[in-house]
N, C-alpha and C positions, 0 to 999 in steps of 0.2 A: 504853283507848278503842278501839271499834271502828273497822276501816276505815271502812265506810258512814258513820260520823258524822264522821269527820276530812274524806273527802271533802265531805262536806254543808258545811262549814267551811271548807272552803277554796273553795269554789263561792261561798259568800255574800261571802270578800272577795275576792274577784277581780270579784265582778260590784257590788260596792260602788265597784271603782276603774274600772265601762268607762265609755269616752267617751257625748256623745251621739249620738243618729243623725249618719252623715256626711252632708253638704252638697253640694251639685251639684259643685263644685272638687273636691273629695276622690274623687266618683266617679267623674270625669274623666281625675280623676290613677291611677285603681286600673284603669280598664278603656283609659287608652291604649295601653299595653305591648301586651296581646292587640291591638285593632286595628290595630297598627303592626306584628304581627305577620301578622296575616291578609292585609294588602296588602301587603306583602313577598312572601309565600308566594305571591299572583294573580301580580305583577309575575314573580319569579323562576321560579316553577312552572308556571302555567294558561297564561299569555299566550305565551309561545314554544312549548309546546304547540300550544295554538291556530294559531299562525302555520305551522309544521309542518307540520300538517294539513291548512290551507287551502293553503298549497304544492303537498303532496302531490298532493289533489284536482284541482287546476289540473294537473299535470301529467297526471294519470290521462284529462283532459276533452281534453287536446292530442294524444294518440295517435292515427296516425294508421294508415293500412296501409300498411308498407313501411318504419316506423321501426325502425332497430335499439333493442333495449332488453338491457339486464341484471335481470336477475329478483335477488330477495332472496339466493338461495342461491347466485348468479354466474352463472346461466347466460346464456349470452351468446347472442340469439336475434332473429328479423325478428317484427315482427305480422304475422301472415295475415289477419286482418280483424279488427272490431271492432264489438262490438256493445253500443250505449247503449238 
């Protein structure tokens, strides 16, 4: 017997034994895991981010002329002026 027909064979009963369409519960239950995961990922990931950033920003809005600052790469230095 050819492959092509055994598989044609076995296609018809596997699809003899599927269920029927799933029901609103079943899709709830299939697509919580991913959403439980995607707001895990906001909470754990985006959101401290965010807060970060907005930190950042605040401080960047507070400089003043004559504040000492450290720069990213250490240097250690006064503002001379500022311009927004």
């Amino acid at each position: 017997m050819p492959i092509f027909d055994q598989s044609l064979i076995v296609g018809q009963l596997f699809a003899a034994n599927s269920k029927p369409p799933a029901g609103p519960l079943e899709l709830l239950i299939t697509y919580f895991p991913m959403v439980l995961i995607v707001v895990a990922a906001w909470f754990l990931l985006y959101r401290p981010e965010r807060e970060r950033m907005q930190k950042q920003r605040e401080l960047l809005n507070n400089v003043k002329k004559n504040d000492r600052v450290i720069t990213a790469s250490g240097i250690i230095g006064t503002v001379s002026s500022v311009d927004r």
